[in-house]
PDB file of N, CA, C and O in Angstrom:
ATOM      1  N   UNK A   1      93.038  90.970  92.916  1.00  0.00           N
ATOM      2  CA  UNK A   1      93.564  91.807  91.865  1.00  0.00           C
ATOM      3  C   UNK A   1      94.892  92.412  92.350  1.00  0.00           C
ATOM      4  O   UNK A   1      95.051  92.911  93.463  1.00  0.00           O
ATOM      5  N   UNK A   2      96.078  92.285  91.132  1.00  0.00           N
ATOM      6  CA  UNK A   2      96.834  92.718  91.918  1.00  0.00           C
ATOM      7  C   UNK A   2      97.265  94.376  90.966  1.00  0.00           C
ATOM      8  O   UNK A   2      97.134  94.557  89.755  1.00  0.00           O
ATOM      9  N   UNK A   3      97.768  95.343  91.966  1.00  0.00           N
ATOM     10  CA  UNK A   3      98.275  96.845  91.536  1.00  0.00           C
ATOM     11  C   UNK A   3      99.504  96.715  90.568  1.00  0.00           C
ATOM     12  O   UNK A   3     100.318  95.911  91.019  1.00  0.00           O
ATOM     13  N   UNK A   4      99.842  97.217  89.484  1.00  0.00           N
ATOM     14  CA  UNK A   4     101.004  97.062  88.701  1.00  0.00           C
ATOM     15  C   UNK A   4     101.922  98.505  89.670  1.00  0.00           C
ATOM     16  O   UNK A   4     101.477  99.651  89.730  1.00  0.00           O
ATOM     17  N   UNK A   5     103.138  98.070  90.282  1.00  0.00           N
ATOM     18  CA  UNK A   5     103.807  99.274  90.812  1.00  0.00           C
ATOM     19  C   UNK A   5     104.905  99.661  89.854  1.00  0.00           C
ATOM     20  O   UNK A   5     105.662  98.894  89.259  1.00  0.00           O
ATOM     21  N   UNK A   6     104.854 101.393  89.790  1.00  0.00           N
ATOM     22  CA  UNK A   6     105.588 102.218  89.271  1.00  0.00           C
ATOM     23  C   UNK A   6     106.474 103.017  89.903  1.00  0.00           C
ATOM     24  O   UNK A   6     105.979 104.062  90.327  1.00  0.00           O
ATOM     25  N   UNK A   7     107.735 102.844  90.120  1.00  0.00           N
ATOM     26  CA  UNK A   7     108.200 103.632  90.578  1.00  0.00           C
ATOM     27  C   UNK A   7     109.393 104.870  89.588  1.00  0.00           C
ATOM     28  O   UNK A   7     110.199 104.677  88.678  1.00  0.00           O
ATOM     29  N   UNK A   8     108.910 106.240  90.426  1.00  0.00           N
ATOM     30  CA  UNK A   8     110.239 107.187  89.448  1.00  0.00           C
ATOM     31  C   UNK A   8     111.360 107.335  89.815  1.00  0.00           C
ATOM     32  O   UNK A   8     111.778 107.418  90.970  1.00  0.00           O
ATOM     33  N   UNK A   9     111.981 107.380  88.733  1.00  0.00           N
ATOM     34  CA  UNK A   9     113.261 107.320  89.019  1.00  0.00           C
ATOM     35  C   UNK A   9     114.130 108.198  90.188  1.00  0.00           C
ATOM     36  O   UNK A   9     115.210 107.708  90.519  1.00  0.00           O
ATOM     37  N   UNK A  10     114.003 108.586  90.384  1.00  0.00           N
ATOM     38  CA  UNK A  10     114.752 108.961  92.073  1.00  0.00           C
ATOM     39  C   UNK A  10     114.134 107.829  92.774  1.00  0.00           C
ATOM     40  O   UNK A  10     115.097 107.269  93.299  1.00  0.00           O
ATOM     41  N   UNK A  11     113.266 107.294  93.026  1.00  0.00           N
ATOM     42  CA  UNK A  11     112.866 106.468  94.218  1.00  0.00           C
ATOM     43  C   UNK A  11     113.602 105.048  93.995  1.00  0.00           C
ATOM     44  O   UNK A  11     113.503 104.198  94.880  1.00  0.00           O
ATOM     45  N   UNK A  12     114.361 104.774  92.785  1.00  0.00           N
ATOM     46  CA  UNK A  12     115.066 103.671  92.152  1.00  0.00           C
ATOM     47  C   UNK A  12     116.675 104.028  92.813  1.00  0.00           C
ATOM     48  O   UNK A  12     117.418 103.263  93.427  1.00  0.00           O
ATOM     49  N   UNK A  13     116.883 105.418  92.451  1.00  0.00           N
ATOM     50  CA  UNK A  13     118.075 105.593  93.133  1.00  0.00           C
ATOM     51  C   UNK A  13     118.287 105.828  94.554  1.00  0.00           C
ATOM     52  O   UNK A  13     119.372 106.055  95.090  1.00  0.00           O
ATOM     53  N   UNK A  14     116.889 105.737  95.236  1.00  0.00           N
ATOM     54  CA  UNK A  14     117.130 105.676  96.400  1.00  0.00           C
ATOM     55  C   UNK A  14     117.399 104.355  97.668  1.00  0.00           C
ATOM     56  O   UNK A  14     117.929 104.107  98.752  1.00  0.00           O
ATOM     57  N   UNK A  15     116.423 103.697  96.343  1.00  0.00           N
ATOM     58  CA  UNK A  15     116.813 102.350  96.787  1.00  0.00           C
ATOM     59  C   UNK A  15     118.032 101.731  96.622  1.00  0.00           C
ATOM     60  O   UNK A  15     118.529 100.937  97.421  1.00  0.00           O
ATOM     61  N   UNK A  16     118.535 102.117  95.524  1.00  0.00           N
ATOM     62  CA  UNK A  16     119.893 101.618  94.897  1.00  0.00           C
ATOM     63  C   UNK A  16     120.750 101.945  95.838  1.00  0.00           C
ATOM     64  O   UNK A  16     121.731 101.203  95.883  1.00  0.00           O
ATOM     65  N   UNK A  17     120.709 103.073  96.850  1.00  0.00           N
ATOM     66  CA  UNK A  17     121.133 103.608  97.744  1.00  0.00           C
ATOM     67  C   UNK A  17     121.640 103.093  99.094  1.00  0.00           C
ATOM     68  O   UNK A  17     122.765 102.955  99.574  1.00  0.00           O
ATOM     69  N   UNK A  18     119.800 102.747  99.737  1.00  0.00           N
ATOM     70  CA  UNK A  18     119.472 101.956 100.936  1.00  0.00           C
ATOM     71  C   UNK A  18     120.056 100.528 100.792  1.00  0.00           C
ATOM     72  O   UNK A  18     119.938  99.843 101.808  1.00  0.00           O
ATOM     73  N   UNK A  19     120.653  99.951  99.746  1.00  0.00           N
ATOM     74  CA  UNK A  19     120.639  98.808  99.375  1.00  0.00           C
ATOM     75  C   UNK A  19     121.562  98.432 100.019  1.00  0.00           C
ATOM     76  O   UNK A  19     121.665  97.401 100.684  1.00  0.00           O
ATOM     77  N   UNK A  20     122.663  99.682  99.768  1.00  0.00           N
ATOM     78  CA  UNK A  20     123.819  99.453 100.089  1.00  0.00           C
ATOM     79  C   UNK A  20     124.509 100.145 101.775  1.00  0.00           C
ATOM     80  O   UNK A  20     125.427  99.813 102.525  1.00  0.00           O
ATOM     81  N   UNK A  21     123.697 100.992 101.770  1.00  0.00           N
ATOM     82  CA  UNK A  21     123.863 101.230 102.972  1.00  0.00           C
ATOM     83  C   UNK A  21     122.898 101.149 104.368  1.00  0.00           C
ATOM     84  O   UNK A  21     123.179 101.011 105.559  1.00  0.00           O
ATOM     85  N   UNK A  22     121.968 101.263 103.829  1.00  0.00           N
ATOM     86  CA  UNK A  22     120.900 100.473 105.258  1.00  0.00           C
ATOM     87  C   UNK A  22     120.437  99.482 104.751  1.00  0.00           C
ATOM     88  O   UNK A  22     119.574  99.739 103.911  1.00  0.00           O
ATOM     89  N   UNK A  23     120.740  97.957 104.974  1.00  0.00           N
ATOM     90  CA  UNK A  23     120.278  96.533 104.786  1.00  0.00           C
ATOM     91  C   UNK A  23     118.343  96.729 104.387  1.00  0.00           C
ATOM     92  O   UNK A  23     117.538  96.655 103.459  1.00  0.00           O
ATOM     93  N   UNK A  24     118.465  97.063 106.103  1.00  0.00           N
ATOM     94  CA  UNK A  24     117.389  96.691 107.016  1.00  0.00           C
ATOM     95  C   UNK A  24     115.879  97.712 106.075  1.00  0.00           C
ATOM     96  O   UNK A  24     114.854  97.523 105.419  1.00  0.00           O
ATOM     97  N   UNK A  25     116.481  98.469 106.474  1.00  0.00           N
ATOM     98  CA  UNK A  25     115.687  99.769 105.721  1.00  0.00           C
ATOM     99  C   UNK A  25     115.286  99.518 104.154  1.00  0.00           C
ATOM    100  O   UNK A  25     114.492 100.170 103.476  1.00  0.00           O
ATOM    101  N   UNK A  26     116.045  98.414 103.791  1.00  0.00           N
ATOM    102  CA  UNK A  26     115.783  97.988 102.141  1.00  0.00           C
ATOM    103  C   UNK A  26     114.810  97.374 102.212  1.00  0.00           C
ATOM    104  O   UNK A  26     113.683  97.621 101.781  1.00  0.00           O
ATOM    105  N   UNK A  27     115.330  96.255 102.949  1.00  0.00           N
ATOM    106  CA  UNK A  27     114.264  94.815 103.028  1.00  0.00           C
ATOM    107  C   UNK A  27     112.709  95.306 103.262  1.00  0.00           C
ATOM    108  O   UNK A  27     111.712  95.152 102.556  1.00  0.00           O
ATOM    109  N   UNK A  28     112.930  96.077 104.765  1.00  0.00           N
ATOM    110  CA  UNK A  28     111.706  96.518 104.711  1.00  0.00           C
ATOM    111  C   UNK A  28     110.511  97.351 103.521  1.00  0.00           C
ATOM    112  O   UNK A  28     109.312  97.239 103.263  1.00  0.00           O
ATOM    113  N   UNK A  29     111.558  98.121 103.083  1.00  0.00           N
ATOM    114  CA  UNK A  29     110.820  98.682 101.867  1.00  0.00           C
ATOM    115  C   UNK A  29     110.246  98.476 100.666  1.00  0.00           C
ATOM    116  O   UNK A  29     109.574  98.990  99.771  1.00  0.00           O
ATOM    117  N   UNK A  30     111.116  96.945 101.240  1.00  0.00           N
ATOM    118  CA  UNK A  30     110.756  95.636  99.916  1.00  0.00           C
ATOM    119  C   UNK A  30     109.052  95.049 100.316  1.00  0.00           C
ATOM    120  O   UNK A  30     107.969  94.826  99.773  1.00  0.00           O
ATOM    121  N   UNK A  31     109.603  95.010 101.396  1.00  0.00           N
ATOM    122  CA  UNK A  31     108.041  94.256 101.925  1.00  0.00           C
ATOM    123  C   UNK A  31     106.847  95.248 102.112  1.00  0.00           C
ATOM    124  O   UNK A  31     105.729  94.763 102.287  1.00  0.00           O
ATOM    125  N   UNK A  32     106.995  96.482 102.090  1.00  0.00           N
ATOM    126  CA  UNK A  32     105.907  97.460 101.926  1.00  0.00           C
ATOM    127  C   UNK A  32     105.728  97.936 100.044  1.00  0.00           C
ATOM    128  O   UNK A  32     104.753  98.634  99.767  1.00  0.00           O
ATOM    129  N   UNK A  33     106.369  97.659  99.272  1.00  0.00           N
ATOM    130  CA  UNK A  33     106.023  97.922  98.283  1.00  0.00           C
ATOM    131  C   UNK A  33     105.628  96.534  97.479  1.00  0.00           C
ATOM    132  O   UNK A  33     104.987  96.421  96.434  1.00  0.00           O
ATOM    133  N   UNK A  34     106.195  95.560  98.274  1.00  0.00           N
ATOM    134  CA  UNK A  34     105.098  93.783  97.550  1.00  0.00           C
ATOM    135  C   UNK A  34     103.738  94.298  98.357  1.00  0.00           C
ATOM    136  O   UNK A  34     102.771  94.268  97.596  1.00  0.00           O
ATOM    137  N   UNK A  35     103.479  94.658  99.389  1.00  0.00           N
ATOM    138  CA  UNK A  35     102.634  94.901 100.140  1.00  0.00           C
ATOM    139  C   UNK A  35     101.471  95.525  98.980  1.00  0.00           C
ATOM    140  O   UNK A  35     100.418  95.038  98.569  1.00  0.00           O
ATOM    141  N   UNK A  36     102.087  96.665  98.702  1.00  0.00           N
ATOM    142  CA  UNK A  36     101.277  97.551  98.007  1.00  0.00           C
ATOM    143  C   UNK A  36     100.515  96.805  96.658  1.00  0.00           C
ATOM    144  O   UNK A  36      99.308  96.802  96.414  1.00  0.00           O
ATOM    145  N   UNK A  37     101.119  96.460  96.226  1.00  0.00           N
ATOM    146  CA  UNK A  37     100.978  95.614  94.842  1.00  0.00           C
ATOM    147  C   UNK A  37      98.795  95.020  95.457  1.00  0.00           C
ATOM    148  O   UNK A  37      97.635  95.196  95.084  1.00  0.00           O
ATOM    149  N   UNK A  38      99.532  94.366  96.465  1.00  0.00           N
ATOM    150  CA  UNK A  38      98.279  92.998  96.720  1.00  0.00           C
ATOM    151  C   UNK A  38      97.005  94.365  97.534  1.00  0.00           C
ATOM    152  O   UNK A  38      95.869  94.162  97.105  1.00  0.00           O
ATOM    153  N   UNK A  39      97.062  95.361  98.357  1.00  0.00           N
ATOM    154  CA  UNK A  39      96.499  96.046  98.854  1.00  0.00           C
ATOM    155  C   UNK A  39      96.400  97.521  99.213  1.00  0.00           C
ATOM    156  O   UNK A  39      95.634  97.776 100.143  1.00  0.00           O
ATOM    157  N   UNK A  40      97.063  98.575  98.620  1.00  0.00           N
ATOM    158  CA  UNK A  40      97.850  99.793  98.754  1.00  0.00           C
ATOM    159  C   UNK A  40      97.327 100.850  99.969  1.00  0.00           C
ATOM    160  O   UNK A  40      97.976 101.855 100.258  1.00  0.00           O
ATOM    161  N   UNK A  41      96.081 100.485 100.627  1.00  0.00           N
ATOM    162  CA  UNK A  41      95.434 101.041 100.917  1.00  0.00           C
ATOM    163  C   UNK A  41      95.444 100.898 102.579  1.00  0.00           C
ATOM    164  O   UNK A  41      95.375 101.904 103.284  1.00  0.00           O
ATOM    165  N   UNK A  42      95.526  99.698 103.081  1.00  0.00           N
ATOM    166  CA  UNK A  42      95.950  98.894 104.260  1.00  0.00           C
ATOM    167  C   UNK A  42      97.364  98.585 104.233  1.00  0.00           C
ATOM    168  O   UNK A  42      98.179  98.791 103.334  1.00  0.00           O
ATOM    169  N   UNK A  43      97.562  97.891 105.727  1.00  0.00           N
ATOM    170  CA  UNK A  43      98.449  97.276 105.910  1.00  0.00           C
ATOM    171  C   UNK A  43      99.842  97.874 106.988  1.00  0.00           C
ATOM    172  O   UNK A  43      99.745  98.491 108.049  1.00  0.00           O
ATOM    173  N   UNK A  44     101.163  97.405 106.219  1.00  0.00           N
ATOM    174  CA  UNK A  44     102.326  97.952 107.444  1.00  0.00           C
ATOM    175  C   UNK A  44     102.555  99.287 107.039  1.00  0.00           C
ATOM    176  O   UNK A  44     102.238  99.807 105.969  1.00  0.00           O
ATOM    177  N   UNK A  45     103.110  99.763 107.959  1.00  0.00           N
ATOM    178  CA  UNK A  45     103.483 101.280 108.101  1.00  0.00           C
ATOM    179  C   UNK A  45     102.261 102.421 108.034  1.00  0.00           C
ATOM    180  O   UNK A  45     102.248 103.473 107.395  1.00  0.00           O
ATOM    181  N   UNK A  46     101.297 101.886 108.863  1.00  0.00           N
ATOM    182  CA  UNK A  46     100.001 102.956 108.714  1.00  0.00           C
ATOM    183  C   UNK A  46      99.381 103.800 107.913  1.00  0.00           C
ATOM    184  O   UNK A  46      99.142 104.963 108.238  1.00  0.00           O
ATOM    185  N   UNK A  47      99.038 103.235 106.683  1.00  0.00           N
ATOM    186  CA  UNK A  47      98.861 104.086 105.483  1.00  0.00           C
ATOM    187  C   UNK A  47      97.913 105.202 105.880  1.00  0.00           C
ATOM    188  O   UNK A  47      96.940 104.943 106.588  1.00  0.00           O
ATOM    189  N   UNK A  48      98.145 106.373 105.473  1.00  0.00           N
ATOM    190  CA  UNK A  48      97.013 107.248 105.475  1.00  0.00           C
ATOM    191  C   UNK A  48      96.962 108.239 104.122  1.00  0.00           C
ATOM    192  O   UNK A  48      97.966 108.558 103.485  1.00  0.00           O
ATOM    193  N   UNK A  49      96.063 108.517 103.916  1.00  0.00           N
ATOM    194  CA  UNK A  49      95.399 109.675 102.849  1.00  0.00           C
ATOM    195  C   UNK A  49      96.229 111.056 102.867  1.00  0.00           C
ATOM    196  O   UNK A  49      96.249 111.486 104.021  1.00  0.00           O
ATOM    197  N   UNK A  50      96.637 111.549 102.338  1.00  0.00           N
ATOM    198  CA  UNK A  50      97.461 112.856 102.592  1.00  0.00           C
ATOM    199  C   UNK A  50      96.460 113.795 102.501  1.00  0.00           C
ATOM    200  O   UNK A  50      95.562 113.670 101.669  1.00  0.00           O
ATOM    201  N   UNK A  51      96.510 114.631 103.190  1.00  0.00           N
ATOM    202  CA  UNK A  51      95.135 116.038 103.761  1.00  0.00           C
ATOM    203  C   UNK A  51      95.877 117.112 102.736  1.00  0.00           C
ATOM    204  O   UNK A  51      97.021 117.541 102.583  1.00  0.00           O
ATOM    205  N   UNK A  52      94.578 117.301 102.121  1.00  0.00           N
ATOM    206  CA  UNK A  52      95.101 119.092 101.189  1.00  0.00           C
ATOM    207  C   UNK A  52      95.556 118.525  99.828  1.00  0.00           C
ATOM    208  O   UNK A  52      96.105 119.156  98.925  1.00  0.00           O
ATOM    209  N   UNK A  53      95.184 117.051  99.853  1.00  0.00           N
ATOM    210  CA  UNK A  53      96.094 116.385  98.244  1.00  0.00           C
ATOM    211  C   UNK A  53      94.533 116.017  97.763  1.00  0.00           C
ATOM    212  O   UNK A  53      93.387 116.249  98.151  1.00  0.00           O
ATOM    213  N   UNK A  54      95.428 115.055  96.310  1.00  0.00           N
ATOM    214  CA  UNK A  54      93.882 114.621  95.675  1.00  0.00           C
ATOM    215  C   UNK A  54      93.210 113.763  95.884  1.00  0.00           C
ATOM    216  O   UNK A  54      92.460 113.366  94.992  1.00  0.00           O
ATOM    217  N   UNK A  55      93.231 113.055  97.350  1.00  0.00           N
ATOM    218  CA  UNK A  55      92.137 112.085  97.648  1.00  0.00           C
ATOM    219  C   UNK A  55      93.054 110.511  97.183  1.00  0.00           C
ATOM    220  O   UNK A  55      92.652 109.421  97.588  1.00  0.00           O
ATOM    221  N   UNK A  56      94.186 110.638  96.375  1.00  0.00           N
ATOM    222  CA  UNK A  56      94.961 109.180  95.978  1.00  0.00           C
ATOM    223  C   UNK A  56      96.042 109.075  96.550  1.00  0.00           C
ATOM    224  O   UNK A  56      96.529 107.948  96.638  1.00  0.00           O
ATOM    225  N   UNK A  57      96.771 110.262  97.133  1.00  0.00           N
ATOM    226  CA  UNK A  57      97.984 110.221  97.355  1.00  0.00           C
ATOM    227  C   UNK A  57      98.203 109.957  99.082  1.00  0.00           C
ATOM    228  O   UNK A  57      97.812 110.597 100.058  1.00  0.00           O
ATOM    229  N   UNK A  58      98.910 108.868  98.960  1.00  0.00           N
ATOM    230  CA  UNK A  58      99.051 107.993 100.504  1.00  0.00           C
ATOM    231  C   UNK A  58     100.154 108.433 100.997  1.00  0.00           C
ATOM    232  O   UNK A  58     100.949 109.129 100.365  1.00  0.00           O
ATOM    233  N   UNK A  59     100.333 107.963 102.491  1.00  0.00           N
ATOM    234  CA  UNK A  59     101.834 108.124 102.829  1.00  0.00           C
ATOM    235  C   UNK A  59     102.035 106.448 104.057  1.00  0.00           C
ATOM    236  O   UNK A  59     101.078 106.205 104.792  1.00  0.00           O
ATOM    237  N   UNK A  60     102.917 105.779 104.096  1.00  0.00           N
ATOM    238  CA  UNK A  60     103.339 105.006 104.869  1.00  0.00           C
ATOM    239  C   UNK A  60     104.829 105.260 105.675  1.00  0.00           C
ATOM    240  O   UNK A  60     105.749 105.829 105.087  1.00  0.00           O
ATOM    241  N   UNK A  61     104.968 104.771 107.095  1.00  0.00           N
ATOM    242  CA  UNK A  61     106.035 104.749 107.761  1.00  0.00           C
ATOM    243  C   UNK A  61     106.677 103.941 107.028  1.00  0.00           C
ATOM    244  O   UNK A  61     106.051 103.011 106.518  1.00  0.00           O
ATOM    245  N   UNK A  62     108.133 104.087 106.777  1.00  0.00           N
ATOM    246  CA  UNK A  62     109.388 102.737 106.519  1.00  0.00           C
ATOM    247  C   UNK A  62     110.198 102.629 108.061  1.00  0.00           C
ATOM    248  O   UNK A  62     110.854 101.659 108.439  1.00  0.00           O
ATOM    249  N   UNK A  63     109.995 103.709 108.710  1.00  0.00           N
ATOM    250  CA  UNK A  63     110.878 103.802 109.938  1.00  0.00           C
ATOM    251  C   UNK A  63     110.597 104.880 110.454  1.00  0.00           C
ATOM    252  O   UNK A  63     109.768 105.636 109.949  1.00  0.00           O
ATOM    253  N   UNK A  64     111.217 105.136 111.520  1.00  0.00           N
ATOM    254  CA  UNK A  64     110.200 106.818 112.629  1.00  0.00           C
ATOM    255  C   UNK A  64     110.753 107.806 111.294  1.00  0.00           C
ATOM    256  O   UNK A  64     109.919 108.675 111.039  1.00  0.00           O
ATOM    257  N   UNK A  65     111.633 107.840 110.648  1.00  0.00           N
ATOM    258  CA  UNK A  65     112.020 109.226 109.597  1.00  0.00           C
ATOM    259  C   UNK A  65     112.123 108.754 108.406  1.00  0.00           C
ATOM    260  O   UNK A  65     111.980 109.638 107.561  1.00  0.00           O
ATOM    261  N   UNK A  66     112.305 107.762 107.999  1.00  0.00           N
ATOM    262  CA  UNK A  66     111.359 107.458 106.316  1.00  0.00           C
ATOM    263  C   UNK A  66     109.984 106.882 106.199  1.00  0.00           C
ATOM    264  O   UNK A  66     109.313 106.083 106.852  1.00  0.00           O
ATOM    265  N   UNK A  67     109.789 107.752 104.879  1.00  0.00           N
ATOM    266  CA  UNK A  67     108.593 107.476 104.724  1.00  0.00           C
ATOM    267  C   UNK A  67     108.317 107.345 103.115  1.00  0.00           C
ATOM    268  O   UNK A  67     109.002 108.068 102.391  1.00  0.00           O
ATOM    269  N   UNK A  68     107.275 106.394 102.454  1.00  0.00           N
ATOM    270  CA  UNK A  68     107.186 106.314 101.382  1.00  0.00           C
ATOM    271  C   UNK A  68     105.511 107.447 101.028  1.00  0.00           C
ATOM    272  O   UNK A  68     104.475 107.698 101.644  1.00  0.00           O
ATOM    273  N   UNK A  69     106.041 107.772  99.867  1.00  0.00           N
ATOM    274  CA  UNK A  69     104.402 108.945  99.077  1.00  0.00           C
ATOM    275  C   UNK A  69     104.076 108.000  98.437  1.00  0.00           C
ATOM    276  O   UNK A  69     104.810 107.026  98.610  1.00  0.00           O
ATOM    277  N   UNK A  70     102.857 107.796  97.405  1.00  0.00           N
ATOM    278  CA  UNK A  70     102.388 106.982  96.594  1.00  0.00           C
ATOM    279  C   UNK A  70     101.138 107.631  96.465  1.00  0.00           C
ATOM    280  O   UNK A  70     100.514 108.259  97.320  1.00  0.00           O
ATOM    281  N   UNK A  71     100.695 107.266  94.616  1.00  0.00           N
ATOM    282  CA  UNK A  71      99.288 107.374  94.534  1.00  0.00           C
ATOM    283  C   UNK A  71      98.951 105.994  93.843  1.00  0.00           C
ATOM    284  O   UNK A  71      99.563 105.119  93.229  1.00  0.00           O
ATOM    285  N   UNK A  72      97.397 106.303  94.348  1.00  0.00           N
ATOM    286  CA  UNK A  72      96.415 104.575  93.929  1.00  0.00           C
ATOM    287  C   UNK A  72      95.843 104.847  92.782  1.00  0.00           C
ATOM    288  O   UNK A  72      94.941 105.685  92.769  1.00  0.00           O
ATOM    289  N   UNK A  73      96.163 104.332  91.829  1.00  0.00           N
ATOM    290  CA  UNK A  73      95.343 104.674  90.669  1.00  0.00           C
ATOM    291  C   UNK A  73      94.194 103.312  90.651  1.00  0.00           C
ATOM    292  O   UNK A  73      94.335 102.136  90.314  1.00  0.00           O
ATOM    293  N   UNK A  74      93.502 103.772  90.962  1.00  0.00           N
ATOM    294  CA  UNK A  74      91.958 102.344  91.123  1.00  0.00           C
ATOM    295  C   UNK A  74      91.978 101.871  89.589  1.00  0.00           C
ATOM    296  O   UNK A  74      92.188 100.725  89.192  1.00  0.00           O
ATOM    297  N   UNK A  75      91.717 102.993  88.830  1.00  0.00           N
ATOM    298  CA  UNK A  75      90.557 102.974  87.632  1.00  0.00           C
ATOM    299  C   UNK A  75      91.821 102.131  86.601  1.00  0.00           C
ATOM    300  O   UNK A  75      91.325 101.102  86.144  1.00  0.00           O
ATOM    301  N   UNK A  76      93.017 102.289  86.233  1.00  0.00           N
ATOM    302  CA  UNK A  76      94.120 101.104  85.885  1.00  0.00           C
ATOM    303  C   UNK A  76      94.995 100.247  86.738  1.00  0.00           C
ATOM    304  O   UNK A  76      95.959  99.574  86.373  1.00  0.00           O
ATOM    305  N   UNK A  77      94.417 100.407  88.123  1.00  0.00           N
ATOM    306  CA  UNK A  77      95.044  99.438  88.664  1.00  0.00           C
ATOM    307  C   UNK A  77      96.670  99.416  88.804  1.00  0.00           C
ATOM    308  O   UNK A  77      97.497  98.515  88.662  1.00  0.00           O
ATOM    309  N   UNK A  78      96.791 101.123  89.223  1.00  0.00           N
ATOM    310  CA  UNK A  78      98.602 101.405  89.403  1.00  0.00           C
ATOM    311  C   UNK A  78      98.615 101.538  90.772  1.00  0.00           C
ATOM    312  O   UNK A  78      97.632 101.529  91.512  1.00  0.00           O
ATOM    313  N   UNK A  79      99.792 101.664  91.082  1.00  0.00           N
ATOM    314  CA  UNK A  79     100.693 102.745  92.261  1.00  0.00           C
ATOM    315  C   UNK A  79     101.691 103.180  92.269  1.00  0.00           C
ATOM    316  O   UNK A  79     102.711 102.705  92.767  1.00  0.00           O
ATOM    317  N   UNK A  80     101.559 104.111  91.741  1.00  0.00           N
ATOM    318  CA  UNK A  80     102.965 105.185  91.326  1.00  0.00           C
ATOM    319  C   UNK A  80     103.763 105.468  92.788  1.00  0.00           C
ATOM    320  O   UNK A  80     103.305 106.391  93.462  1.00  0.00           O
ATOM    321  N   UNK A  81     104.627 104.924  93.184  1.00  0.00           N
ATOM    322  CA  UNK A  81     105.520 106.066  94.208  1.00  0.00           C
ATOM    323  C   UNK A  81     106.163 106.824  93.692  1.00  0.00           C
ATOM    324  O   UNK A  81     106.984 106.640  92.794  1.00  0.00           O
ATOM    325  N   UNK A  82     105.738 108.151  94.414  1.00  0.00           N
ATOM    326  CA  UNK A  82     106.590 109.248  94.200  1.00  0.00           C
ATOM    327  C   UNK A  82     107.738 109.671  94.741  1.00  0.00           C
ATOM    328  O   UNK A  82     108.571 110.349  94.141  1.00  0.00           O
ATOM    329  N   UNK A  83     107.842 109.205  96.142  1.00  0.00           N
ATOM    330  CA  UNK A  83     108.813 109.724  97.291  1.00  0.00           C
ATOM    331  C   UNK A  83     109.526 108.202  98.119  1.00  0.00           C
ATOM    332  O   UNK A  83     108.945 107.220  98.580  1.00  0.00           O
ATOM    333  N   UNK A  84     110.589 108.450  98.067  1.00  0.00           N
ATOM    334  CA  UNK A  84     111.070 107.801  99.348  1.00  0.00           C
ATOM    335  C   UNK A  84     112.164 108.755 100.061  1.00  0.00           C
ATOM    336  O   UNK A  84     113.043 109.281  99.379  1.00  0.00           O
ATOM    337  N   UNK A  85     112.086 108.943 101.352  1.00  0.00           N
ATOM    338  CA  UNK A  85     112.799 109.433 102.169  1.00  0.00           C
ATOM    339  C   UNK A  85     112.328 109.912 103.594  1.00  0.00           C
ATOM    340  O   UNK A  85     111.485 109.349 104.293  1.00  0.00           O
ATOM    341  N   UNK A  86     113.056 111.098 103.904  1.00  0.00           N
ATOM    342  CA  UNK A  86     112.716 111.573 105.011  1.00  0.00           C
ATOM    343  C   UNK A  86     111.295 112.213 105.077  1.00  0.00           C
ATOM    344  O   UNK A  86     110.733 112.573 104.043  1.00  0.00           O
ATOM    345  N   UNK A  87     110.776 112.338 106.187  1.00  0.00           N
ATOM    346  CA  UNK A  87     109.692 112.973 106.851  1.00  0.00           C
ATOM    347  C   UNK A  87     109.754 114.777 106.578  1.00  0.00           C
ATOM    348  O   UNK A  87     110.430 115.652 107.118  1.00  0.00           O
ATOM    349  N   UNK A  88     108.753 114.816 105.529  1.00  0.00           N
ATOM    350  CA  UNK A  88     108.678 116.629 105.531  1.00  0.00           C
ATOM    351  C   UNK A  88     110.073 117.189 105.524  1.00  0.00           C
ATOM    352  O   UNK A  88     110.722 117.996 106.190  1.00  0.00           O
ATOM    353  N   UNK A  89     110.244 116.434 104.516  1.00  0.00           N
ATOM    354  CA  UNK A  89     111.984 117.402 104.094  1.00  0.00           C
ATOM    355  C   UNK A  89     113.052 117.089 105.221  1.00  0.00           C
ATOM    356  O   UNK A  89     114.099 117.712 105.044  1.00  0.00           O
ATOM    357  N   UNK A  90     113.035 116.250 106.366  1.00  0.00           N
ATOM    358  CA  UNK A  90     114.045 116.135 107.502  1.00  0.00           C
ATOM    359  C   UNK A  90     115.074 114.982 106.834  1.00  0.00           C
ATOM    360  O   UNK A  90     114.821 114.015 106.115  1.00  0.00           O
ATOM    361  N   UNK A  91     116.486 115.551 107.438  1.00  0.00           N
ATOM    362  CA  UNK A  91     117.801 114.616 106.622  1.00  0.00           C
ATOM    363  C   UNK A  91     118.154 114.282 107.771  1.00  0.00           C
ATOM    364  O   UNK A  91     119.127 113.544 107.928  1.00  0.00           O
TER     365      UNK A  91
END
């Protein structure tokens, strides 16, 4: 089964961003969000559960200071990202 991914709009302009100025940092982010699609839950950049949230909302490494947010929606089969960027607000 595969996840339909959603992303909001800041996380579009952030990519639109990385695109152009970190290659590397794109590609990769490419391959963690096909990632997500097929498994959201496993996989690269060490997914984990965010503590103090609602039990859906993940976080993965893109690099030691980006990081992608996301929630799993099981019951329609989404994954909304919410965030791409730095680590706890760090620029």
């Amino acid at each position: 089964m595969k996840y339909k991914i959603q992303l909001l709009s800041h996380v579009t302009k952030v990519l639109a961003i990385w695109r152009k100025s970190n290659p590397t940092l794109y590609k990769k982010t490419l391959a963690i969000l096909d990632e997500l699609a097929s498994h959201p839950k496993i996989g690269l950049g060490h997914p984990e559960i965010l503590k103090g949230m609602n039990g859906i909302t993940y976080s993965r490494r893109i690099s030691s200071n980006e990081r992608i947010i996301y929630e799993v929606h099981d019951e329609v089969v989404t994954v909304i990202v919410l965030t791409l960027g730095g680590h706890y607000g760090d620029k």
